[in-house]
C-alpha positions in Angstrom: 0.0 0.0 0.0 1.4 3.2 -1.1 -0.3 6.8 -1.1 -0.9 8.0 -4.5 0.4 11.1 -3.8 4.0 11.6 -4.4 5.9 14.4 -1.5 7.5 17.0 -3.7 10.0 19.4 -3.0 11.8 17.2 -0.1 15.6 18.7 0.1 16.3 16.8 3.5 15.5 12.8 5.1 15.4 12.6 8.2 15.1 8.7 9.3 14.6 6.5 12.2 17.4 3.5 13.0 15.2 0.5 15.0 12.0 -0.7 13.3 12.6 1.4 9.8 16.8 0.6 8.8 17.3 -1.8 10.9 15.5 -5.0 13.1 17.1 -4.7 15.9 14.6 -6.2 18.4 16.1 -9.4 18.4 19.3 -8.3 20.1 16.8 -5.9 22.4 15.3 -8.8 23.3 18.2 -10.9 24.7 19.7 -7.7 26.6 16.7 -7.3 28.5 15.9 -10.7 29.3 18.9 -11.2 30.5 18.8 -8.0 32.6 15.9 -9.4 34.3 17.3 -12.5 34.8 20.1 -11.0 36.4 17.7 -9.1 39.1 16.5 -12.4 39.5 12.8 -11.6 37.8 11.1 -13.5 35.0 12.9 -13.3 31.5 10.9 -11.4 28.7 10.3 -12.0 25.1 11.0 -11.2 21.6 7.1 -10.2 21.5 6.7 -8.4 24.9 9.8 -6.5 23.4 9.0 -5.8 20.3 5.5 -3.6 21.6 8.0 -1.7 24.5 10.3 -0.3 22.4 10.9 3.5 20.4 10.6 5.7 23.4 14.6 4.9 24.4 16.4 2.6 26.8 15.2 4.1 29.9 11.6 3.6 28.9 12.0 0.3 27.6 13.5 -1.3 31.1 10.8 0.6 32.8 8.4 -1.3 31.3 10.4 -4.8 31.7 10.4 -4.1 35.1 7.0 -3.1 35.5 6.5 -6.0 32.7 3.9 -3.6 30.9 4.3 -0.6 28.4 2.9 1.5 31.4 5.8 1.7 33.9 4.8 1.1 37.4 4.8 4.7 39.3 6.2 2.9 42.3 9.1 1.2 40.8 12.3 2.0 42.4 14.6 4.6 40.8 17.4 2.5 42.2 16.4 -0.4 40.5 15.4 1.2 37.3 18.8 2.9 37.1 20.6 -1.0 37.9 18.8 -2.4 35.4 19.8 0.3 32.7 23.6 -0.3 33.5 23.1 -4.2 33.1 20.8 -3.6 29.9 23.9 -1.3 28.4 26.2 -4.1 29.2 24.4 -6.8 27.7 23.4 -5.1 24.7 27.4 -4.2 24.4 28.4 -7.5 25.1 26.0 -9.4 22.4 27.6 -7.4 19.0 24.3 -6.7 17.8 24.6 -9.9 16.0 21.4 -10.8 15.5 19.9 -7.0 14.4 19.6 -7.0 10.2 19.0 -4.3 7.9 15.6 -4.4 6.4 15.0 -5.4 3.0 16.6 -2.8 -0.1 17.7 -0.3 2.7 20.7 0.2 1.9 20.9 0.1 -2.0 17.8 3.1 -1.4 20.0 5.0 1.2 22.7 4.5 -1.9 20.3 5.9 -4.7 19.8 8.9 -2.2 22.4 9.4 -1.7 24.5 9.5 -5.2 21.4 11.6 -6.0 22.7 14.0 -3.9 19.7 14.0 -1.0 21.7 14.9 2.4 20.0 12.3 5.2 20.2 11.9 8.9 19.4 9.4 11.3 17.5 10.7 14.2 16.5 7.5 17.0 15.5 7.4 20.4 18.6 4.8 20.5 21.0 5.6 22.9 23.7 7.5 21.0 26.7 5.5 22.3 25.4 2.4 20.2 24.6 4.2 16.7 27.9 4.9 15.1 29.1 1.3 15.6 25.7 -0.2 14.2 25.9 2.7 10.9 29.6 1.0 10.3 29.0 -1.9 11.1 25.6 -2.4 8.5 28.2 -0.2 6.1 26.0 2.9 6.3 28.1 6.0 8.0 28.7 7.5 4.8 25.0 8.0 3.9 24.4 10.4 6.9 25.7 14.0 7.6 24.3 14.2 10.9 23.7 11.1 13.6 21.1 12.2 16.4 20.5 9.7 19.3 17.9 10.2 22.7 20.4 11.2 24.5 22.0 13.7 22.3 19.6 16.5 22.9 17.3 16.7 26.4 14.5 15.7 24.1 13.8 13.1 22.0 10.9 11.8 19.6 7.7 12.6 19.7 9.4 15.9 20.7 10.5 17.9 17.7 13.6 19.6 18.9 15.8 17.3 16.6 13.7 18.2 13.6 13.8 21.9 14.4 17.3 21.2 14.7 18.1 19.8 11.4 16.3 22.9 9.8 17.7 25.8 11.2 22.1 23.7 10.9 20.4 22.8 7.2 18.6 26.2 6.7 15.5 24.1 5.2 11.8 24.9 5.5 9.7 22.5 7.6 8.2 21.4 4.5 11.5 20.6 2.4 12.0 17.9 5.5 10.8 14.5 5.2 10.3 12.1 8.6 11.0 8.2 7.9 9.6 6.0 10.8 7.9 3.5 11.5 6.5 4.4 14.9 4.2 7.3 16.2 7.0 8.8 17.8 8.3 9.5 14.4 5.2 10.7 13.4 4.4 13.2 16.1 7.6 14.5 16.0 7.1 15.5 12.4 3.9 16.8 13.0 4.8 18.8 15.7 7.4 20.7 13.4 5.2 20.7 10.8 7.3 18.5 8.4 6.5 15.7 6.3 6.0 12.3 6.9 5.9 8.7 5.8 5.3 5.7 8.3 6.6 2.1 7.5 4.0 -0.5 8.2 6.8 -3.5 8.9 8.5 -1.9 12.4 7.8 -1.7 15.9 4.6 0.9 16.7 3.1 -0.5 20.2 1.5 -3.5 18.3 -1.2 -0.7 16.4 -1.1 0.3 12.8 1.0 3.4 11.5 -1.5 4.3 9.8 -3.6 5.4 12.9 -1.0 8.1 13.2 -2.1 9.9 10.1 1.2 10.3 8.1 1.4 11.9 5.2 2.3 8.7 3.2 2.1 4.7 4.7 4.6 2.1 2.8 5.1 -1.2 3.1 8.2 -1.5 2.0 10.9 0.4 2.0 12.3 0.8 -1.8 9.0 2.6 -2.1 10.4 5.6 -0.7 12.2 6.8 -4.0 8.9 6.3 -6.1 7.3 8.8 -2.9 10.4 11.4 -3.1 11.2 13.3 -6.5 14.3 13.0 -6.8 16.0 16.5 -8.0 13.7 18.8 -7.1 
C-alpha cells in the first residue's frame, strides 16, 4: 500500500534507525531478558519486546520491570537505574549480532544518496550504540548528521531534533521528510510541521502506522524513491 500522492519538494530525510533501517529487536530482546534474569525476575520475550520499544532505553527497562508498556509509578529509581547499566552491558556485550538491515535499505540510502539528497538518522537509541551499528551495516557515509535520545534533552515525539536539522540545514519544515515506522516518528514531524511517511513492517506499540495519520504509509521500503522526487 502506497499513497498515490507523491511528496514533492523534499531537500532533507530525516530517518529513524530500529523498526525502519534496521531489526534490531532481536538483540533488544536478549539484553533485557537477561537483565531481568540478572535481578532475578522472570525473562521477557521477543514479543513483549517488540511492543515496549521506540521511546529509548530508559523507557524500555521501565516497562520490563514493570512487565507492561505503562511503567509502574512505584518502581524503584534505584532499580530502574541498575537495570539500565546491566541492559547497556548486555546489549554491548551481544555485537548486535542478531539486528539485520531491512530489506533494499541500503541500495535506497545508496540511490539517495549519489542523487545528492543529504540524510540523517534521528532514533530514540541511545547515542553510544549508533555509530558502531551505521559502520557496522556499512551505512556511516549516507548520513551528515547522527542524532541519538540522548544527544539533545529531548527526543521523539518531541521535535527539537527536527527543528534542529532545519535551522544547521537552513530548510523549510516542508523541504523535510520524517522516515519512521513508529508514532513517535510521526508526532515528532507533525509537531514541526514537516512531512512524513510511516513504514507499516516496524515496531509501533502492536497498532497500525496508519492510525497516526502520516502523510504517506509504505510497506516497503524501496518505495520511498517512487514517494520522493528525486532532484527537485
Amino acid at each position: 500500500m502506497i499513497s498515490e500522492n507523491m511528496i514533492e519538494n523534499i531537500k532533507f530525510i530525516a530517518f529513524d534507525l530500529d523498526g525502519t533501517l534496521l531489526d534490531s529487536v532481536p538483540d533488544l530482546a536478549d539484553a533485557a531478558d537477561l537483565t531481568m534474569r540478572h535481578l532475578g525476575r522472570e525473562g521477557v520475550t521477543v514479543e513483549q519486546v517488540t511492543t515496549w520499544i521506540g521511546n529509548g532505553a530508559d523507557i524500555l527497562i521501565g516497562r520490563a520491570l514493570s512487565r507492561s508498556i505503562d511503567i509502574d509509578p512505584q518502581l524503584d529509581p534505584a532499580l530502574h537505574r541498575q537495570a539500565r547499566e546491566l541492559f547497556d552491558h548486555y546489549y554491548a556485550a551481544g555485537g548486535h549480532q542478531k539486528s539485520a538491515l531491512y530489506a533494499d535499505v541500503k541500495t535506497t540510502l545508496a540511490t539517495l544518496h549519489q542523487a545528492g539528497v543529504p540524510m540523517a538518522i534521528v532514533t530514540n537509541k541511545p547515542s553510544q550504540f549508533v555509530p558502531h551499528l551505521l559502520e557496522e551495516h556499512g551505512m556511516s557515509a549516507y548520513f551528515v548528521d547522527v542524532i541519538g535520545g540522548d544527544t539533545f534533552p529531548l527526543k521523539k515525539p518531541d521535535p527539537f531534533a527536527l527543528h534542529w536539522l532545519m535551522e544547521k540545514h537552513h530548510i523549510a519544515a516542508t523541504e523535510l521528510l520524517m522516515v519512521g515506522d513508529s508514532r513517535n516518528d510521526i508526532l515528532a514531524a507533525q509537531a514541526a510541521s514537516c512531512r512524513s511517511l510511516g513504514l507499516t513492517y516496524g515496531y509501533n506499540y502492536g497498532q497500525p502506522i496508519s492510525d497516526s495519520n502520516p502523510d504517506v504509509v509504505c510497506e516497503h521500503f524501496k518505495q520511498l524513491l517512487d514517494v520522493v522526487k528525486l532532484g527537485c
